[in-house]
C-alpha positions, 0 to 999 in steps of 0.5 A: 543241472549236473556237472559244469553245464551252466543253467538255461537262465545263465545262457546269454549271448548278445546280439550284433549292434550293427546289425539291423533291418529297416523298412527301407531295407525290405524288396517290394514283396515277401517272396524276393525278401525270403529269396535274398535272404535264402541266399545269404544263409547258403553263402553264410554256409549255415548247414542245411540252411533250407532246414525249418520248423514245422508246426501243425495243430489237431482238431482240438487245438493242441500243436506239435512240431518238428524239423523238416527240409524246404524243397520248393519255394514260390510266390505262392508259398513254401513246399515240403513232402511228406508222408501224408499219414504222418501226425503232420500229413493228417493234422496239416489236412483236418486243421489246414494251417501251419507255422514254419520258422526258419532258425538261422541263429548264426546270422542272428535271423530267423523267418517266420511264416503262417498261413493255409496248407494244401496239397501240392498236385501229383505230377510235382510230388511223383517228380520229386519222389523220382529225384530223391535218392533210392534209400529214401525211396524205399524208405518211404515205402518202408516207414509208417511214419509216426506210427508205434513200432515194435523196435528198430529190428522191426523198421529194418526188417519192414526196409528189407521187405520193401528192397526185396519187392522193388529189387527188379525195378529201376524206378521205384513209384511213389506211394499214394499216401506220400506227397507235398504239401504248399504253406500258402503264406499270410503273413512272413517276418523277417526277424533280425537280433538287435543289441539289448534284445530290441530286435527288428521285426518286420511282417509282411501280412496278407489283407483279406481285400487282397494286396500286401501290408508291411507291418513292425512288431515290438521284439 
């Protein structure tokens, strides 16, 4: 460590000893939890409360991560898009589960999915890419998303080629190789900070003959 930047072992801070969550405080389902506490973290104006963690794994097993924006949500899970190209378009496919955690450390909350990963159908990708702002059309276009490139001059030069190509369009098309995926969920916890690091997790777990289990998991 340089400087007056104290040591990650010396980073603490404590969490709200009236805070909690009890099984008597869960909805009925998974589904109207995440609904509830989604809205909490819009009112709590957390910023980009709809951020999460997105992890994937190769078919040897070894895992990546990164931060991607929920677009959709549903009974039938979580939805986000993506080049599918990307290292977490074909990974998400070849071994087809995913973990998402959403970090809303303000609230002292944090929820946490796993479950199947599949393709959300054209029809909703090509109506959500026709939503999205122009630039991230193109960019879309543009980028071939975690792939080596030579430079930034390289990534711009490739934009400008693709502005230039649909400049006489008004609607831009989506690209094949772009689209959503669906987090079908078979388990989602509701974890909340406790004082003394006794946190509160609660899961609700999807059992192979079908229907619902709420389960509490030591912290």
């Amino acid at each position: 460590m340089t400087g007056d930047t104290p040591a990650p072992a010396a980073m603490r801070n404590e969490y709200a000893a009236d805070l909690g969550l009890t099984e008597a405080d869960l909805a009925v389902d998974w589904h109207t939890q995440f609904d509830s506490w989604f809205a909490d973290a819009v009112a709590f104006g957390l910023p980009e409360p709809n951020a999460m963690v997105v992890g994937t794994a190769d078919s040897a097993g070894r895992p990546s991560g990164r931060t991607v924006l929920l677009k959709g949500y549903d009974p039938e899970g979580f939805v986000f898009f993506t080049n599918h190209l990307s290292r977490k378009g074909v990974e998400a496919i070849t071994n087809p589960y995913a973990s998402l955690v959403f970090p809303w450390f303000p609230m002292q909350r944090q929820v946490v999915v796993a479950g199947r990963v599949a393709h959300v159908d054209r029809a909703t990708s090509e109506a959500y890419f026709a939503s999205r702002p122009r630039g991230s059309q193109l960019g879309a276009w543009a980028s071939p998303q975690s792939q080596v490139v030579s430079g930034r001059a390289a990534l711009e030069q490739r934009y400008q080629e693709v502005a230039e190509r649909f400049a006489d369009q008004a609607e831009i098309p989506t690209p094949s190789h772009w689209g959503g995926l669906r987090v079908q969920p078979e388990s989602v916890e509701f974890w909340q900070g406790r004082a003394g690091r006794l946190h509160d997790r609660l899961r609700f777990r999807r059992l192979d003959e079908g229907g619902w289990i709420v389960e509490r998991l030591a912290p």
